[in-house]
Each structure stands twice: as C-alpha cells, then as structure tokens.
C-alpha positions in Angstrom: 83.3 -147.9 168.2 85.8 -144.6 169.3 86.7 -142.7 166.8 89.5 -143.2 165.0 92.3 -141.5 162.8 94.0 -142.7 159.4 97.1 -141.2 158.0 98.2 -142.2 154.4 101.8 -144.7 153.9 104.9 -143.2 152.0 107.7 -145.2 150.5 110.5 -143.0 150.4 110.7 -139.2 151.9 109.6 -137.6 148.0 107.1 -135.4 149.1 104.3 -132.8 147.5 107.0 -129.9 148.2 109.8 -131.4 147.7 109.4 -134.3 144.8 111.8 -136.7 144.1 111.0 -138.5 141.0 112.8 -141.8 140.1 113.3 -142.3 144.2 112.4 -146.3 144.6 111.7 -147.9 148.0 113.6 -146.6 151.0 113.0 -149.6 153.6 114.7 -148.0 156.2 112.0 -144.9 156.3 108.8 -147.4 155.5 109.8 -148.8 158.9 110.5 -145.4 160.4 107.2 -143.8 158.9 105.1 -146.9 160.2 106.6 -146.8 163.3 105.9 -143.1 163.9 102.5 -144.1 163.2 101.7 -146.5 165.2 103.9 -144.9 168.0 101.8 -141.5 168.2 98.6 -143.7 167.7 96.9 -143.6 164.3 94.7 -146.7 164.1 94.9 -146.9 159.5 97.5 -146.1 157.2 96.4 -146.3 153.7 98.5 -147.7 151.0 97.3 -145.8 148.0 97.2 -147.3 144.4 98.4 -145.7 141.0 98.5 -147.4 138.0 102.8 -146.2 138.2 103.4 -146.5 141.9 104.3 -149.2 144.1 102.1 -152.8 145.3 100.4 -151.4 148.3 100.1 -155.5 149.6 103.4 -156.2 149.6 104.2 -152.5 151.5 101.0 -153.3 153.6 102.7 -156.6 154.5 106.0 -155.2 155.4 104.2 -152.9 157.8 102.6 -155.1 159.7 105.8 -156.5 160.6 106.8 -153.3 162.0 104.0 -152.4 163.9 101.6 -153.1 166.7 98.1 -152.0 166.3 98.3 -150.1 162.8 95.7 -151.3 160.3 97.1 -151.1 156.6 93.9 -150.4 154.7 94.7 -151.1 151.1 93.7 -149.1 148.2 92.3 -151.5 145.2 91.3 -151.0 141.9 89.0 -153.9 140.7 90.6 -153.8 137.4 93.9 -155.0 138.7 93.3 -158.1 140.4 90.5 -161.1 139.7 88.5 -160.7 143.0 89.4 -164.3 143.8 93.3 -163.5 143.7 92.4 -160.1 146.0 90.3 -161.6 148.3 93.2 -164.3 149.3 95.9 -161.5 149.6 93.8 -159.7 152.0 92.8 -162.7 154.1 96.6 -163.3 153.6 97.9 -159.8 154.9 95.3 -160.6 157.4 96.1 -163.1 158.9 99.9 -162.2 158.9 99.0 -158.6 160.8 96.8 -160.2 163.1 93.3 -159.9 162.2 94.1 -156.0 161.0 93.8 -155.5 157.2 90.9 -153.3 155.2 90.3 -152.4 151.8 89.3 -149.4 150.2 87.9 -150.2 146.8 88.4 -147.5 144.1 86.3 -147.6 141.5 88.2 -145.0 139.5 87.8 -141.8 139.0 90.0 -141.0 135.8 89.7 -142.9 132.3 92.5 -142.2 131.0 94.3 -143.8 134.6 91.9 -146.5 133.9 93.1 -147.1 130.3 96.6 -147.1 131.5 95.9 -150.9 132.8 93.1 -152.0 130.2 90.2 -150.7 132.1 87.6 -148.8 129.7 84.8 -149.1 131.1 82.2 -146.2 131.9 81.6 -145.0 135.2 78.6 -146.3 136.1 79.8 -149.8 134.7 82.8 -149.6 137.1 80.9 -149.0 140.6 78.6 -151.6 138.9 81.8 -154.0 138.8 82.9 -152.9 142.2 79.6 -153.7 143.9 79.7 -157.4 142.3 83.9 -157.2 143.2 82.6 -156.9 146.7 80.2 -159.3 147.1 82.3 -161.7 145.8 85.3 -161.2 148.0 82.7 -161.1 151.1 81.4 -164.4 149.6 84.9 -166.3 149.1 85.3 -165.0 153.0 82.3 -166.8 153.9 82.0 -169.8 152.5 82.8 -173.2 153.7 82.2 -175.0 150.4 83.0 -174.7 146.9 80.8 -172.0 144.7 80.2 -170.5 141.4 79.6 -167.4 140.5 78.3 -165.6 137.1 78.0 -162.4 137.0 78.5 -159.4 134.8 81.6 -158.5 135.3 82.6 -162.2 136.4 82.2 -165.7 135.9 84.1 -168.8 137.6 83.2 -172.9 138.8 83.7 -174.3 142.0 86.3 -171.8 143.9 86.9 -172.3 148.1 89.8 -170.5 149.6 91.6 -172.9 152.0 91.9 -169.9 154.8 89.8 -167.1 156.2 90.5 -163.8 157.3 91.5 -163.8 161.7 87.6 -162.0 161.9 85.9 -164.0 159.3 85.7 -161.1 157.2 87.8 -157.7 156.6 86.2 -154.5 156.1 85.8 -153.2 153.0 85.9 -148.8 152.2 84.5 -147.3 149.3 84.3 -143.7 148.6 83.4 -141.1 146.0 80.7 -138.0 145.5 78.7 -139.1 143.2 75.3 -140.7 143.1 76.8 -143.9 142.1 79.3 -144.3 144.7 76.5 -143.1 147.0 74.4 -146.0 146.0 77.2 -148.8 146.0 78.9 -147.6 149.4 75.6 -147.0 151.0 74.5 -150.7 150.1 77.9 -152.7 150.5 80.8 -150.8 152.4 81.3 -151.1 155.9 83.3 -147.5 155.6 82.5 -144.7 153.2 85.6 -142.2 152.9 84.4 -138.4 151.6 86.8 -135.7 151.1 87.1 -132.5 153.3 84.1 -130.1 152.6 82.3 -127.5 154.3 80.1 -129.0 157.4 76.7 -128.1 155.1 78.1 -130.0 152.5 79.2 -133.0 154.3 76.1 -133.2 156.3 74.3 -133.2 153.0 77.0 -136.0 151.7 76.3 -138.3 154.8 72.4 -138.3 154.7 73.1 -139.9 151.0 75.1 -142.3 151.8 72.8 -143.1 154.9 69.6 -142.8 152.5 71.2 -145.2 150.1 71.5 -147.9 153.1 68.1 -147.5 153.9 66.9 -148.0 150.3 69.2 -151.0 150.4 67.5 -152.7 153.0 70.6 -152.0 155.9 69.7 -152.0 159.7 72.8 -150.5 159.9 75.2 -147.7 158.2 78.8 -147.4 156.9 81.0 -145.3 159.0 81.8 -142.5 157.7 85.7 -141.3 156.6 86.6 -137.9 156.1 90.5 -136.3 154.9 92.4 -133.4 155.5 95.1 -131.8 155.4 96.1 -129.9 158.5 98.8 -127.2 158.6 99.3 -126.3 162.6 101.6 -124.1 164.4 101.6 -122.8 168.1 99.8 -119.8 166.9 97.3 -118.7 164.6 99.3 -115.9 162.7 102.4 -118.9 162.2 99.9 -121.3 161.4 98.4 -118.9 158.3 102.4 -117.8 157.5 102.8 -122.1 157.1 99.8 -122.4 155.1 101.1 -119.8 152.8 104.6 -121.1 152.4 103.0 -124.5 151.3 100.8 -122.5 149.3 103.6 -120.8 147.6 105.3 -124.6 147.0 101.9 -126.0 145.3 101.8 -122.8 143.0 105.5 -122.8 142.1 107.1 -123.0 138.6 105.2 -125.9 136.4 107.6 -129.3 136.5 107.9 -132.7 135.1 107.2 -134.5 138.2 104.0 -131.6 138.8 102.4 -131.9 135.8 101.9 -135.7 136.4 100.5 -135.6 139.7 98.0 -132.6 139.0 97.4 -133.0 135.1 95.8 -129.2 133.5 92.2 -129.7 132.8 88.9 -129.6 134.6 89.2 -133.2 136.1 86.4 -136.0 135.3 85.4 -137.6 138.7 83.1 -135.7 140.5 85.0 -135.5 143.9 87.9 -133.3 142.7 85.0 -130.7 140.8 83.4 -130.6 143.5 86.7 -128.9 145.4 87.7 -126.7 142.9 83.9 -125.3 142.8 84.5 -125.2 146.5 87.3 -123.2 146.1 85.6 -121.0 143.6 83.3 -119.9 146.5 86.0 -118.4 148.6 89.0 -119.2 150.6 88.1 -119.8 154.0 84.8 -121.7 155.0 83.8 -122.9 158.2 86.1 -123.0 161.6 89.0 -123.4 159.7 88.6 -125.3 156.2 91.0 -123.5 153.7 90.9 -124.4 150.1 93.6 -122.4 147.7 95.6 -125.8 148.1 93.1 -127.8 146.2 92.6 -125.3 143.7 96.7 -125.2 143.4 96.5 -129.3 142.7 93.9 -129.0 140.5 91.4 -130.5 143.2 93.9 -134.0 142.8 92.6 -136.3 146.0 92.2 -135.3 149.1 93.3 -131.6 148.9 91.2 -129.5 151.4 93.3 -127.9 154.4 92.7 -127.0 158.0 94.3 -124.3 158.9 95.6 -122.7 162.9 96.7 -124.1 166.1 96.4 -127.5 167.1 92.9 -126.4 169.1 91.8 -124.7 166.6 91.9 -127.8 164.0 91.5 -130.1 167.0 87.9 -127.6 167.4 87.2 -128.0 163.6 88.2 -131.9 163.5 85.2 -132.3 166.3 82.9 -130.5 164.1 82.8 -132.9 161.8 82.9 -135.8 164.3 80.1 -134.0 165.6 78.0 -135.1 162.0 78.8 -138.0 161.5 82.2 -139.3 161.2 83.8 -141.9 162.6 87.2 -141.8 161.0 89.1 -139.1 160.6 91.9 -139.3 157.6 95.1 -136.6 158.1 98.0 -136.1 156.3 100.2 -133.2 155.8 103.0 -131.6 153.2 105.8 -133.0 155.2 105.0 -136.5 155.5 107.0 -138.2 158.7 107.2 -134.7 160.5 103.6 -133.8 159.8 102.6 -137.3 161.1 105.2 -136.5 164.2 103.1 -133.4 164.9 99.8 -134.6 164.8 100.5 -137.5 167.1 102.1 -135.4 169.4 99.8 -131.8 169.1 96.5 -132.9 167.5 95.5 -136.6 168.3 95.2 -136.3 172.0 93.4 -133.0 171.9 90.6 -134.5 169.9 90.6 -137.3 172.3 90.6 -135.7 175.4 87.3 -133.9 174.1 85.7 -137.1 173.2 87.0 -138.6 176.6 85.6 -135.2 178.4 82.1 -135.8 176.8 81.9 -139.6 177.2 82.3 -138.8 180.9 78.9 -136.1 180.9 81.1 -133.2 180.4 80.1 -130.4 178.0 82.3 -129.5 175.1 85.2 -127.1 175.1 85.3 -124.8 172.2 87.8 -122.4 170.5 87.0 -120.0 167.7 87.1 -119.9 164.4 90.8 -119.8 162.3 91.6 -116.1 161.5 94.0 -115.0 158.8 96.4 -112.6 161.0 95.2 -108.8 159.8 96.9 -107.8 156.2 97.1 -111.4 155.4 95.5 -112.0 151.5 93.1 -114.4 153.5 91.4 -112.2 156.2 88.7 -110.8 153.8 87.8 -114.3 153.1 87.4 -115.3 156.2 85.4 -112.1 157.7 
C-alpha cells in the first residue's frame, strides 16, 4: 500500500494561535476544510475526541458528504460508547462514505479526562479494556449469527448487527509509547500512530510494536502512523523566522482558553513525557525536527515540529518513511491555510520521490534545516 498522509478535522476556524472559545460549529468551514482536504489529496482526516468537544461521528458523517476519497478516521474512547453501539456507527458511517471509515481507539492517557465521563480505571486496565473493545467490534463485523460475549470489561446475550461495514471490516488505529499500548496495538491494530521523535527513537518505537506482533502470533504488522507539525516557507531563514513567530504565540501571556488545552504539570501518559524530555535534550534534532513547541504546550498531543522549506521537510518526511512508516499525520498552527500549503508545497514533493524510487531511481536529498546565523536556534542545531 503507497504511503499515505492524514491531516486532523476542525469545526470552526479557533485555532492554537488564535483561540476562540465558546465558537460552536461553523458548517460552512467543515465543508470548506474537508474540501481542501480532499482537493490537495490527504487520504485521513481525524476527528479527535475530548471529553468537552464535539461528536466526531456525526462531523465524520457530514464529511463524507462533502468529499470524494477522504477517509474520516474517528478518534474513540472505549469509555464513551458500549462497543456494540460503536461498532454499528462505524459500519454505519461506513457504509454511508462508501466503504471509507477507521477508528483510532484511545485508551486515555489522562485520569482526570477519564474521570470527567466516569472512567477510573488504571492504565493498564484501560488498554486491557481496549484490547477486548476491539475484539469485540471486529467480532460484531464478522459474524453472521447471534453471539455472546463475557468478558472483563463486558458481558451481553445473543447480539447480531443486521449490516456490515462496505469491506467487511474497518480498520482499527491505536497508539501510545508505552509498553502497554505497544503490546495491545502490536497484537490487534491494523495502524499504530506514534508521535514525532528523533529517527533513533522511532526506529526503537517501531521494532516494539513489531516485536509485540511477533509475540502475538501476527504474520503480519500494523502500519505505522507518525505526526507533525510542519512550519514551511520558500526559504530556510523565513521558515526559522515562522517557527519563531508561532513559537512566540505558544509562549504568550497565560489565558483561560490556554490553560485548558495545556494544563501546568508534568503530564501522566507517557507520550507527552517523553516530548518534553525530548526537548530537554536540545532544540533541534535530526534533519529538521524542532521541539521548543512541545515544551511550550506542555508536550499536549502531537506537538513535535518540522522546521524549513518544503524540500527540506519533504527530505525529513522521507526519513522517516524510510523506517517504517506508512502514514504520515500533518497539521499546522493555521489550520485550513496550513492544510492549503501542504497540499500544494509538501504532498507532491514527498510523492514525486516515492514515485522516482518506485521507478529504480535513486533518492534526491537536501540538507539538513539550519537556523539562519544569530538565530537563538543555530547553536542547537551545529
């Protein structure tokens, strides 16, 4: 299967820089924004999930209408919805996009979010829950007759779902850095999403979750996901001045609407220390990975940058592809025109490279990202 990329879904034009809190639903720029995505051609959008924000199924399913070949991948807390319940919705948005719905299960990676909707379990008890959550929806997908089920986490008697998905079956994500979501993706998911880390570190990432499908028996492995954040400009010195303005925005005065997104404190789930001990190590690692912007969110999702031109990030993107991945997730500070740029700048310089070397061509290379002399990133990246 070709590579392809993933963007994330917005609602309204509220964005990390400029935040609009209390904005509801703008239909007109969910169509726009969806449009623009499948226009420039991202293959996912992902509808995240927040125990406050909007139904990503019912913004999933009003995407589909407005789009072509654009895969809603839905972000879904086990918690929320009986796995019975989920696994109709999906083969529902399924079947109503034509055969092009996902899910990305998210275990959780905050109790206190947890507690906001009921959920106080442990860790280890939710990826527990999440690997029974999955076999479950993969079973109500698959079966022609009635079943029961009792489990740990759930028991019911004689359910059958009337419909299937277009496929049979829809893919299921899971993601995470720790051992546990190492063992339950590697086993179960069809996709395992990791967040942007130096090439070492992500090499060391994707031989866990590939050990764990081993262990569990797989002749096959999840494809792997991986997220940035780009900043691009036509050159390297605007590219840095960019990052720096954005930079500037993240670190500005403390507000309402901030200190809910990026709550103070060193942050329980193991993904978002991992970033901030990342960015502990230094600024600038790699081609072009840049981390003061996950330190400035408190290492709050997917929060690691690349930083220069389009070939430069295009360059650093490959790098990666060149581990392991399969998927590449992007999104930037300013949502539609971010989206608007990569489609038109970044998208088809990665895939003219992987078209140049599927035809027996040898790779084209650019340099590393350099911080333009006197900037407070050049000794950083020396």
């Amino acid at each position: 299967m070709p590579v392809q990329f993933i963007s994330a879904s917005y609602v309204n034009d509220s964005t990390e820089l400029h935040p609009r809190p209390g904005q509801g639903i703008d239909p007109a720029f969910v169509t726009r924004y969806a449009r623009t995505l499948d226009d420039y051609g991202f293959d996912y959008t992902l509808l995240p999930y927040g125990s406050g924000g909007f139904d990503p199924f019912t913004v999933g399913a009003a995407i589909s209408q407005h789009t072509e070949r654009l895969r809603p991948l839905i972000a879904l807390r086990p918690n929320t919805l009986y796995p019975t319940v989920a696994a109709k919705a999906l083969a529902t948005l399924d079947q109503l996009s034509g055969g092009r719905a996902t899910v990305h299960i998210i275990s959780g990676g905050s109790a206190h979010e947890q507690a906001r909707e009921g959920d106080r379990l442990g860790k280890s008890e939710r990826y527990a829950r999440s690997a029974e959550y999955i076999e479950i929806l993969r079973k109500v997908w698959a079966s022609e007759e009635p079943f029961d089920h009792a489990g740990a986490y759930y028991s019911f008697e004689d359910f059958r779902a009337d419909f299937r998905p277009a496929a049979g079956r829809i893919p299921v994500s899971v993601g995470g850095s720790s051992a546990d979501a190492y063992r339950v993706g590697g086993a179960l998911g069809d996709i395992f999403g990791l967040w942007g880390e130096p090439l070492a570190e992500t090499r060391q990432q994707i031989d866990a979750v590939h050990e764990q499908a081993a262990l569990a028996g797989r002749a096959d492995r999840p494809r792997i996901w991986v997220t940035f954040r780009p900043i691009i400009a036509p050159t390297e010195e605007l590219a840095w001045e960019k990052a720096h303005r954005v930079l500037g925005a993240l670190r500005g005065p403390a507000t309402e609407a901030k200190a809910l997104r990026w709550p103070a404190g060193r942050p329980e789930n193991t993904g978002s220390r991992r970033l901030l001990d990342l960015a502990d190590r230094g600024e600038l690692h790699d081609r072009a990975l840049w981390t003061p912007v996950a330190a400035a969110t408190n290492g709050r999702g997917a929060s690691t940058a690349l930083v220069g031109t389009p070939e430069t990030v295009a360059a650093a993107i490959l790098d990666y592809i060149d581990l392991g991945a399969e998927l590449i997730s992007i999104r930037g500070y300013d949502n539609l025109n971010d989206a608007v740029d990569y489609g038109r700048h970044l998208l088809p310089l990665v895939r003219q490279e992987l078209a140049r070397r599927e035809a027996g061509r040898p790779r084209t290379d650019h340099g590393p990202a350099v911080p333009p002399p006197g900037s407070p990133y050049a000794t950083a990246a020396a």
